[in-house]
Residue frames relative to the residue before (quaternion, step in Angstrom):
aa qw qx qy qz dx dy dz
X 1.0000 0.0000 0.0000 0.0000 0.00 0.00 0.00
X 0.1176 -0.7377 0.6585 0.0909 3.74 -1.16 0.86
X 0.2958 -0.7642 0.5731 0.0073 3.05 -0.95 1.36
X 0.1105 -0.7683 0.6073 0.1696 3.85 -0.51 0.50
X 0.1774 -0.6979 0.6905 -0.0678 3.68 -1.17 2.06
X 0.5241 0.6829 -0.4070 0.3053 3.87 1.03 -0.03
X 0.7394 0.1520 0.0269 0.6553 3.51 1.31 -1.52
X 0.6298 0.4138 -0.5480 0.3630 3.33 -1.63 -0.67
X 0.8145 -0.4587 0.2928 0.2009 3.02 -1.63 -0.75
X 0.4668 0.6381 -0.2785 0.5453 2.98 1.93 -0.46
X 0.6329 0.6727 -0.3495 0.1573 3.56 -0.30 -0.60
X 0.2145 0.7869 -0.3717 0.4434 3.87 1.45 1.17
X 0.4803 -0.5228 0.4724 0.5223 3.62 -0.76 0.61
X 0.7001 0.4132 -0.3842 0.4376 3.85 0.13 -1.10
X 0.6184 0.6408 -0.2899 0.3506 3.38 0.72 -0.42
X 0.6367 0.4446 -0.1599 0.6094 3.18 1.54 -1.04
X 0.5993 0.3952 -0.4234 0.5527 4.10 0.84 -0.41
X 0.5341 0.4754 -0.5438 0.4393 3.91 0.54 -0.13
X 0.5939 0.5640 -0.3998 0.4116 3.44 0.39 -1.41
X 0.8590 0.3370 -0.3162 0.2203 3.31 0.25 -1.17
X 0.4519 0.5723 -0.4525 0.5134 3.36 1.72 -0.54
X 0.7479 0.4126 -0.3761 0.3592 3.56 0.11 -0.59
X 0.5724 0.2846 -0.4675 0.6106 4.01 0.90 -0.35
X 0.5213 0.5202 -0.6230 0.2636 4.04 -0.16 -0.09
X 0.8193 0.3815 -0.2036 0.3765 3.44 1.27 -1.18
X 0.3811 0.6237 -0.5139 0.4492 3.62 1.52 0.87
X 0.6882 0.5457 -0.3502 0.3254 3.22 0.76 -1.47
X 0.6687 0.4617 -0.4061 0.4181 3.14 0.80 -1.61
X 0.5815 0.5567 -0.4097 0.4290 4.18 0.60 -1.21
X 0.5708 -0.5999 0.4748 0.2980 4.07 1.07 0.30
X 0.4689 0.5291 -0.5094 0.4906 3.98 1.50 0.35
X 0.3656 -0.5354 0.7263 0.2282 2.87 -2.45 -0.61
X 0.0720 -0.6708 0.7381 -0.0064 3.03 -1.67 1.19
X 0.1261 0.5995 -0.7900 -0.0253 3.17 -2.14 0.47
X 0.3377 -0.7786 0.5288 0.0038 2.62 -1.73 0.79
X 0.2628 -0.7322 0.6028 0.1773 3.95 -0.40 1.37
X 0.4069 0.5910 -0.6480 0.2556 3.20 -1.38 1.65
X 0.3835 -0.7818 0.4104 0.2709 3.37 -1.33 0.24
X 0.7059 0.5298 0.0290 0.4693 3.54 -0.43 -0.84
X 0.7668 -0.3429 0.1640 0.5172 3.26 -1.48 0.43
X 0.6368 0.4115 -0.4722 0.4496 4.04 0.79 -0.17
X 0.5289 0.4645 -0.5007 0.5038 3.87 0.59 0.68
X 0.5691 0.6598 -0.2389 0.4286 3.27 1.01 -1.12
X 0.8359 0.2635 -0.2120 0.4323 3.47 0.53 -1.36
X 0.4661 0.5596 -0.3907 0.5630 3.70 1.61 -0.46
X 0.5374 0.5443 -0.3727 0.5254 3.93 0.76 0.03
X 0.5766 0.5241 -0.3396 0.5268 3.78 0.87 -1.14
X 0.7416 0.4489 -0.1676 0.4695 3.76 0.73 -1.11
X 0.4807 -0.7235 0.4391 0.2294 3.68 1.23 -0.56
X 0.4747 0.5054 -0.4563 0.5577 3.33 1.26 0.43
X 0.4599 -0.5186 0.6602 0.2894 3.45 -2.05 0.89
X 0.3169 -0.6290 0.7038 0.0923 2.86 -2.23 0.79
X 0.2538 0.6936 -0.6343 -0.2284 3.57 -1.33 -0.41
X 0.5439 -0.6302 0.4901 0.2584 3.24 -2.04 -0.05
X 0.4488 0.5747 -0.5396 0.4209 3.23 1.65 1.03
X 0.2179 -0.7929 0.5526 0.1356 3.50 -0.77 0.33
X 0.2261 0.7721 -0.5100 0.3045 3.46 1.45 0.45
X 0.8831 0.0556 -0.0807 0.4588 3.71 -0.89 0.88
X 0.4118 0.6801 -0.5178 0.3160 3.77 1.17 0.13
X 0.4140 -0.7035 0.5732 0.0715 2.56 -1.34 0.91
X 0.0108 0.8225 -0.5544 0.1263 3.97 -0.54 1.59
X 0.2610 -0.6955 0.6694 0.0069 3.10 -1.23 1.06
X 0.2600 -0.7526 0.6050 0.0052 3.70 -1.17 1.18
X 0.7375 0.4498 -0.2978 0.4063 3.84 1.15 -0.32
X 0.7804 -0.4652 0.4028 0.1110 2.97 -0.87 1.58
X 0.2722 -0.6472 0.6759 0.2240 3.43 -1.66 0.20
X 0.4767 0.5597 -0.4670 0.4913 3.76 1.03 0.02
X 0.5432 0.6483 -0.3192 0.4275 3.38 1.01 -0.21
X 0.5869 0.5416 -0.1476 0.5835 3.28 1.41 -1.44
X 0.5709 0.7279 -0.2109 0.3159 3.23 1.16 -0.93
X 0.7424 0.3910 0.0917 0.5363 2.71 0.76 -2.23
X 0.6406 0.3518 -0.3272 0.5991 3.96 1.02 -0.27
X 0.3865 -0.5767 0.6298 0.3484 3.84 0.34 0.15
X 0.0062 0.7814 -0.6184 0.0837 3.62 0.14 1.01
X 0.3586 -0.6652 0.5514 0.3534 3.85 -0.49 0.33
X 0.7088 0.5466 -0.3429 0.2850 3.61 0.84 -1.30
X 0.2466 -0.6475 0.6439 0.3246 3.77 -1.12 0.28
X 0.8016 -0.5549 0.1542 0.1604 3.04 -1.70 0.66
X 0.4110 0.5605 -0.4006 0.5970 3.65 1.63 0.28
X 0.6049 0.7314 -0.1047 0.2969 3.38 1.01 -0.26
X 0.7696 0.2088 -0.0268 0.6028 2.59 0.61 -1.89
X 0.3283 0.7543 -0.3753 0.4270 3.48 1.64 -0.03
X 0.7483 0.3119 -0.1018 0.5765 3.54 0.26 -1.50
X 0.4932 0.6003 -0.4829 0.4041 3.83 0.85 0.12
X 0.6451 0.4861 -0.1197 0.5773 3.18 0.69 -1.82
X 0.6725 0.3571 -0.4079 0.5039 3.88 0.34 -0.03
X 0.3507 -0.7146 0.5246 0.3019 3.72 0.91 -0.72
X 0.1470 0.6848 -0.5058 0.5036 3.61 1.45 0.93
X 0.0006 -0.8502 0.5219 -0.0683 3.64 -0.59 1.52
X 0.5149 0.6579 -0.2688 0.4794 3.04 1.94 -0.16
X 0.5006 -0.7011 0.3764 0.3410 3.19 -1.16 1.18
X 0.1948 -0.8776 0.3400 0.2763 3.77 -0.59 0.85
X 0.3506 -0.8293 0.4149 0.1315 3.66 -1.07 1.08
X 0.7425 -0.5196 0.2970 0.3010 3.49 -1.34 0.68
X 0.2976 -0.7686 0.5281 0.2045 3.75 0.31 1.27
X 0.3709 -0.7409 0.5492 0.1093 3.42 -1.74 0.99
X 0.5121 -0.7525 0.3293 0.2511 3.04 -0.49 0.95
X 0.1214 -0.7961 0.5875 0.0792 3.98 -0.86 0.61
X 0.0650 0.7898 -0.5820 0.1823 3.64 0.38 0.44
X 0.5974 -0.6683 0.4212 0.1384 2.69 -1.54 1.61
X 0.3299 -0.7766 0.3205 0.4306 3.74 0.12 0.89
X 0.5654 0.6505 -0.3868 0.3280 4.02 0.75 -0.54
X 0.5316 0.5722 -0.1696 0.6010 3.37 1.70 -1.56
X 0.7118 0.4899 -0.3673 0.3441 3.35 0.32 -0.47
X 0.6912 0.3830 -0.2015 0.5787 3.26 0.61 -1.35
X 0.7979 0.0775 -0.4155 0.4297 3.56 -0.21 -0.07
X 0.3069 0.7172 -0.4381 0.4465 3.99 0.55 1.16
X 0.7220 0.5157 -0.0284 0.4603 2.65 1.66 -1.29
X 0.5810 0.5537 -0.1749 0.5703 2.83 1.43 -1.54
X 0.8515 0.2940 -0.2308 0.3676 3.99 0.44 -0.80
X 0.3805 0.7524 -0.4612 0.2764 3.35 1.58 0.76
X 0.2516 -0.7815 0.5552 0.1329 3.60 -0.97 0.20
X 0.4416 -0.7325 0.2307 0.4639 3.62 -0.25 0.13
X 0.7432 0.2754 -0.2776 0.5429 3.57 1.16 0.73
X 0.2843 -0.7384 0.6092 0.0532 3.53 -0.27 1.53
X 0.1338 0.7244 -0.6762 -0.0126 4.06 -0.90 0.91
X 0.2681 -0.7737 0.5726 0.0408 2.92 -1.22 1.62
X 0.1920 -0.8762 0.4129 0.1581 3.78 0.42 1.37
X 0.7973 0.3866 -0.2108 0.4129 3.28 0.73 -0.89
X 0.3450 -0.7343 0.5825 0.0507 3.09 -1.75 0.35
X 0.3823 -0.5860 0.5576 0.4467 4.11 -0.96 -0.05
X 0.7892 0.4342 -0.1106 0.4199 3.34 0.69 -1.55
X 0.3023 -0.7575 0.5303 0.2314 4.51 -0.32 1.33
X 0.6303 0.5702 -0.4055 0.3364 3.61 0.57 -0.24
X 0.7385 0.2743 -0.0859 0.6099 3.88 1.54 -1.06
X 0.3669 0.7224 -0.4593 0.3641 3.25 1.44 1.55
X 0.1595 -0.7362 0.5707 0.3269 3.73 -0.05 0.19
X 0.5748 -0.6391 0.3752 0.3470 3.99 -0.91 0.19
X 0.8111 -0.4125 0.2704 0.3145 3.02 -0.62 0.83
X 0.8328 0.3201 -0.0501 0.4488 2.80 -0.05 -1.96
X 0.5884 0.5191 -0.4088 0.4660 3.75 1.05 -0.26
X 0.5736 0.5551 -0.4025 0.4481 3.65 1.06 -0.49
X 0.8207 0.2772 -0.2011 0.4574 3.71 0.78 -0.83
X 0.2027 0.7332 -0.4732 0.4442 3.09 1.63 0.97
X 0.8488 0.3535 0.0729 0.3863 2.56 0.56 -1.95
X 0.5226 0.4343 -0.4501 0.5795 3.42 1.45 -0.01
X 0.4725 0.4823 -0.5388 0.5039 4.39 0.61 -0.28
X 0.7501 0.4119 -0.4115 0.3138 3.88 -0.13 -1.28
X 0.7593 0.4570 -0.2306 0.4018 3.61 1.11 -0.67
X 0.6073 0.5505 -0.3309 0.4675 2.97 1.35 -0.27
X 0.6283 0.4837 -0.2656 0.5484 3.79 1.74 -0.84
X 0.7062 0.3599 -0.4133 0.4483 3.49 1.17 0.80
X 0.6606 -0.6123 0.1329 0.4135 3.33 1.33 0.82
X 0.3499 0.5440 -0.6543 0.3918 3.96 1.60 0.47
X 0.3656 -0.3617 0.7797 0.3572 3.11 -2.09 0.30
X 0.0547 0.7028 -0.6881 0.1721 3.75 -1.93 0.92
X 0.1308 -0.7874 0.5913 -0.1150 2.77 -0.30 2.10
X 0.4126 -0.6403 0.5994 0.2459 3.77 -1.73 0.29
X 0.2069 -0.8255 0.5155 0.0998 3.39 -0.73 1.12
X 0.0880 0.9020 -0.4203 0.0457 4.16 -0.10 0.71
X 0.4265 -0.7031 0.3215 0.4694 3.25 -0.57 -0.09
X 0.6599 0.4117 -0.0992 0.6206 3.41 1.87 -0.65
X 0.3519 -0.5815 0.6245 0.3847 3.43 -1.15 0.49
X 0.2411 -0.6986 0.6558 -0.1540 2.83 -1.54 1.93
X 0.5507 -0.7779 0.2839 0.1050 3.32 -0.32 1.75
X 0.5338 0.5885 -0.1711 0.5826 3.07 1.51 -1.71
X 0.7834 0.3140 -0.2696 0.4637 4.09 0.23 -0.46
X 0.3316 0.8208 -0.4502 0.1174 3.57 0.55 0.48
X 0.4474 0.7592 -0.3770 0.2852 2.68 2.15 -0.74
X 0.7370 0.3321 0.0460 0.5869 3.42 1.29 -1.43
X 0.6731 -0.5345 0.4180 0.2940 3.35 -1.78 1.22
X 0.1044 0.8205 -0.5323 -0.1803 3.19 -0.21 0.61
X 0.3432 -0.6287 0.6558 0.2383 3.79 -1.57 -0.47
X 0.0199 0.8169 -0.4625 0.3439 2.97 -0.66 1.87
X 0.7503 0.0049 -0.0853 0.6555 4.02 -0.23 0.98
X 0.2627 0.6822 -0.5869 0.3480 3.43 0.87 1.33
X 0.4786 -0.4978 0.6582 0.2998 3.44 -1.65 0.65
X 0.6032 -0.5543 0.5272 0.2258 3.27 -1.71 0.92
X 0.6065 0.4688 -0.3976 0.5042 3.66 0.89 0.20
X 0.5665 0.5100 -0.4062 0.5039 4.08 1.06 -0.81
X 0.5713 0.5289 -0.3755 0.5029 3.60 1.00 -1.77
X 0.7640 0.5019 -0.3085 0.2631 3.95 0.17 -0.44
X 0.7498 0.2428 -0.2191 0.5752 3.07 0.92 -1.10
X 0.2855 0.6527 -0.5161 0.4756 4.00 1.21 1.11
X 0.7592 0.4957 -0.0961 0.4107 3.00 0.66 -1.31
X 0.6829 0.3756 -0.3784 0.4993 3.45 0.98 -1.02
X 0.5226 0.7230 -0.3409 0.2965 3.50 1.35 -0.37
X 0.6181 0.6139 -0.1695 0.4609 3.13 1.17 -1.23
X 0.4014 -0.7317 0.5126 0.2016 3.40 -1.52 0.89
X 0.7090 -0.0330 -0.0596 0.7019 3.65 1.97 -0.24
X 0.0711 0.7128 -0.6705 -0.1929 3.20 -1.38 0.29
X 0.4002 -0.6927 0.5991 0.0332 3.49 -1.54 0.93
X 0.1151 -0.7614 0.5973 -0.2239 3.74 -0.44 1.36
X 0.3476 -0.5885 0.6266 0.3745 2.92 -1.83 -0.14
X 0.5475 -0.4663 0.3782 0.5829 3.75 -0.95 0.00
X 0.1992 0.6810 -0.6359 0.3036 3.32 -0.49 1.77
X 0.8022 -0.1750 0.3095 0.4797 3.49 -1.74 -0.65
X 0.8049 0.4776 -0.1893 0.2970 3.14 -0.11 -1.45
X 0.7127 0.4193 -0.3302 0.4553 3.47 0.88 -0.17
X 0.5090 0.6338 -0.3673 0.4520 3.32 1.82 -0.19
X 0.8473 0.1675 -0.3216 0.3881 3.03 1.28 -0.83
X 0.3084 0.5720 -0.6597 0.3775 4.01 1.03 0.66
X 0.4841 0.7379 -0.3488 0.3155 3.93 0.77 -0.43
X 0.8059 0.2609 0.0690 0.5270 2.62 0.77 -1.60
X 0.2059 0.6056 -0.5261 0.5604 3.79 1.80 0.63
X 0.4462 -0.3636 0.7447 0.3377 2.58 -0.68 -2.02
X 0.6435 0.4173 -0.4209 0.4844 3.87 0.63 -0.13
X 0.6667 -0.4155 0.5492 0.2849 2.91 -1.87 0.69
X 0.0424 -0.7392 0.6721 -0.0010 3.04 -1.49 0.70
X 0.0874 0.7505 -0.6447 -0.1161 3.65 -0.89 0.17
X 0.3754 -0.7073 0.5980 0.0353 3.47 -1.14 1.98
X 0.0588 0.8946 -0.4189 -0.1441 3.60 -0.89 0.60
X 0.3516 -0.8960 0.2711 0.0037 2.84 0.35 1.93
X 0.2266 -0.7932 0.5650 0.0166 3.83 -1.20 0.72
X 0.7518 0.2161 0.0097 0.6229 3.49 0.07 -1.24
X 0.6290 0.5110 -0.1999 0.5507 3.72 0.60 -1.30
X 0.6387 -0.4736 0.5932 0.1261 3.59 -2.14 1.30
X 0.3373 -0.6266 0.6557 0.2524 3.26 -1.67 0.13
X 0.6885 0.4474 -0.3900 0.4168 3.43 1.04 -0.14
X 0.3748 0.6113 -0.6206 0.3171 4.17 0.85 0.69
X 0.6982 0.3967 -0.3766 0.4619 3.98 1.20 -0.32
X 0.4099 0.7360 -0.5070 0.1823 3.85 1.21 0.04
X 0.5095 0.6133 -0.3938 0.4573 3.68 0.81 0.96
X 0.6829 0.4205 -0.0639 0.5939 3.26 1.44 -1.14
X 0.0021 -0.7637 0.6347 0.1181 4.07 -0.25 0.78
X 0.5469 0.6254 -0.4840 0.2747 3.61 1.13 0.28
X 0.4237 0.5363 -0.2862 0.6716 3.79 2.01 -0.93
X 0.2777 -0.5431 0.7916 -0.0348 2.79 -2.13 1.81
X 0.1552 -0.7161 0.6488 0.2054 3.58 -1.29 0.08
X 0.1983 -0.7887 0.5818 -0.0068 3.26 -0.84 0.95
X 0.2710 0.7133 -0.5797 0.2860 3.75 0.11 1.46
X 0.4386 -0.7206 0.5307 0.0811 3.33 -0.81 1.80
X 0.1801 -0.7932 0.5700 0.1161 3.65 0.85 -0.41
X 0.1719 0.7941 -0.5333 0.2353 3.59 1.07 0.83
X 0.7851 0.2298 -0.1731 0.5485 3.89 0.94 -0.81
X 0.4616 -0.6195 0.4764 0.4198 4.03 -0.69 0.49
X 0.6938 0.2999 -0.4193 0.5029 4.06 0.71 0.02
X 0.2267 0.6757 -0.6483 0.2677 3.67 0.28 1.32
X 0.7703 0.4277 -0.1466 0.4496 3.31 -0.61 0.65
X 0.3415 0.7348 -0.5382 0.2319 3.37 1.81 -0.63
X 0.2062 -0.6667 0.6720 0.2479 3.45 -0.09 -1.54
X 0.6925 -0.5848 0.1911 0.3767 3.39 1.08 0.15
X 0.3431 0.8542 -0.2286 0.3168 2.61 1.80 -0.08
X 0.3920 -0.5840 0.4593 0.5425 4.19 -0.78 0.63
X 0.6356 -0.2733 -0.6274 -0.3573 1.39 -2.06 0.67
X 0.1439 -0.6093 0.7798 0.0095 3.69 0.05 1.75
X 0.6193 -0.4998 0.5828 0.1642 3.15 -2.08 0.77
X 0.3664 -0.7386 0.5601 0.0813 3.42 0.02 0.39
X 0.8591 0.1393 0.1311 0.4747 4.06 -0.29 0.40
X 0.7530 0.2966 -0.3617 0.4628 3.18 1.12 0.30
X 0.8602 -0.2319 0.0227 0.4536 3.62 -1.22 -0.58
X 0.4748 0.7425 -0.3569 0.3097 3.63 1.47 -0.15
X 0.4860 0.5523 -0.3799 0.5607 3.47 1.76 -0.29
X 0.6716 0.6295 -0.2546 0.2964 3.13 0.58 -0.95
X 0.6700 -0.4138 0.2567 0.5603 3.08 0.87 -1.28
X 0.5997 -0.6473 0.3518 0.3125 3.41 -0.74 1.28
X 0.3200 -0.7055 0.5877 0.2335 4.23 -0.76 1.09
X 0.4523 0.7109 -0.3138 0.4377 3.82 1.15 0.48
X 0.6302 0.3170 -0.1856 0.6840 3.10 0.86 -1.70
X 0.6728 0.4490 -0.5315 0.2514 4.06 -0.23 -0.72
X 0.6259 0.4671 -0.3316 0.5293 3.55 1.23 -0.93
X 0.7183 0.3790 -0.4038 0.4212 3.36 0.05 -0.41
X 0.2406 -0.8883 0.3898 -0.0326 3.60 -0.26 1.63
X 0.6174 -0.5989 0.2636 0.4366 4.16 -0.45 0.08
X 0.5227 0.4960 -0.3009 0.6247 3.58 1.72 -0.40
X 0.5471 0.4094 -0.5237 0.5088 3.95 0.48 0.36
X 0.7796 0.3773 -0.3635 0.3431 3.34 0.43 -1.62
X 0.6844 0.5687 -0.3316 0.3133 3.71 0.62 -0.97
X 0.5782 0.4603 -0.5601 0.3743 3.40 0.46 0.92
X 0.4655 0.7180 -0.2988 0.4223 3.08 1.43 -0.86
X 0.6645 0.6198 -0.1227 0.3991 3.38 1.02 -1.75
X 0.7912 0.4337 -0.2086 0.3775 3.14 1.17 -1.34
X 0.4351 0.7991 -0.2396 0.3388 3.19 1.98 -0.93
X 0.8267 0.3348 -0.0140 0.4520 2.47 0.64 -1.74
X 0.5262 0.4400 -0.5035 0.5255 4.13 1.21 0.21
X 0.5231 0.7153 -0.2043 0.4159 3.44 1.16 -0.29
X 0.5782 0.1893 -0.2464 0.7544 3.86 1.41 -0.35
X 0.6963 0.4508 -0.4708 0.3004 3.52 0.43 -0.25
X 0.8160 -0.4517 0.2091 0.2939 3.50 1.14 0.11
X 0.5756 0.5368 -0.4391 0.4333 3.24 1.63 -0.27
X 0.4187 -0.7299 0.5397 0.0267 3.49 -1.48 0.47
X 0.5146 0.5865 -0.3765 0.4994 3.24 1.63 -1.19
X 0.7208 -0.3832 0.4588 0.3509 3.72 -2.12 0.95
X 0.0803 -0.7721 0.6267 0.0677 3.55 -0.36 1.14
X 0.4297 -0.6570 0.4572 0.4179 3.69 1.33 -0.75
X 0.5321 -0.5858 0.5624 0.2394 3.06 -1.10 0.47
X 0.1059 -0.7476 0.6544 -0.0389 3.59 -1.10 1.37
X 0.5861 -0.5902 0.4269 0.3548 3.19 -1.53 0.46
């Protein structure tokens, strides 16, 4: 089976760790997958051990959304409804990592015990900035090292080590390194998911149930406004400040998330005086 990660709608780092759970569960079913794409999305389907090409003869592309899923009261969560639209009946399984060994070890070496993944593609399922390095001071004044993970060096985060024009294999074994990593509901928590590290996603417009595959991913949704959760969905305003940035995430502040945060370094094993949250 050729799968097409280049166009349609799928085609998102998280988008690309679905793919791979979903060719993990052809192979194992005794099929074949590839996957038509270019770039770092060959690159990261490499991290996973699956072949790529840049023919797109016979791929197979899906154009429908998960807001769709949304809007039909779909039961399925988004790894799901993913391999639906592809017509992938096989049950799909937990891809093994292949990491480049050099990338690895120093991936490892530059992990910290909280990985924050600030940015986003999409401004609505951005938390703000400045609440991320809110929250990376409260964790950091309780003794986690907490580094910023980007694709660019990003001025505004100097405060903190960051990690930055890394290969998707360093960004991995960082992560598997790590004791949490904190995101918006983006890639990156799809793939600490799909590591093995905790993640906590902090979600606005967007469901808690796109991670109902992954019991390592927490959602974090304050539900401060009654159109949390829209998904974009009417009646979202159309044209106004909701492009801009989601009135969810602004209410939903760094003293909400940071219990959550602490909870959850907490099953993961740390012991050191986290303090005492509200």
């Amino acid at each position: 089976m050729k799968i097409d990660a280049e166009t349609g709608w799928f085609k998102g780092v998280g988008d690309i760790v679905c793919y791979a759970w979903i060719g993990q569960g052809i192979r194992e079913a005794g099929g074949d997958v590839t996957f038509y794409c270019n770039g770092w999305r060959q690159e990261l389907f490499g991290l996973f051990g699956f072949n790529s090409t840049t023919d797109p003869t016979g791929a197979v592309v899906t154009h429908e959304g998960y807001e769709t899923a949304v809007q039909n009261k779909s039961p399925l969560n988004y790894l799901e409804w993913i391999a639906e639209k592809l017509g992938v009946n096989v049950a799909p399984r937990r891809p093994k990592l292949n990491m480049i060994p050099m990338d690895r070890e120093l991936g490892r070496r530059a992990s910290a015990n909280v990985l924050i993944f600030p940015h986003c593609v999409w401004p609505p399922r951005t938390w703000p900035k400045s609440y991320f390095i809110e929250l990376a001071y409260m964790l950091q004044q309780r003794g986690l090292t907490v580094k910023m993970v980007t694709e660019e060096r990003d001025y505004e985060l100097l405060s903190f080590h960051g990690i930055y024009k890394k290969s998707w294999h360093f960004i991995a074994a960082a992560i598997q390194w790590a004791d949490l990593v904190i995101g918006n509901d983006s890639g990156p928590a799809h793939l600490a998911g799909t590591i093995g590290t905790r993640a906590l996603a902090i979600h606005g417009p967007t469901q808690e149930r796109i991670y109902g595959y992954l019991p390592e991913v927490t959602s974090y949704r304050k539900k401060a406004l009654p159109c949390a959760g829209c998904h974009c969905l009417p009646p979202f305003p159309k044209g106004t400040a909701c492009n801009i940035g989601c009135g969810e995430l602004y209410r939903t502040f760094p003293e909400d998330v940071l219990p959550a945060a602490i909870g959850m370094l907490r099953k993961a094993g740390k012991q050191e005086d986290l303090g005492k949250v509200a």
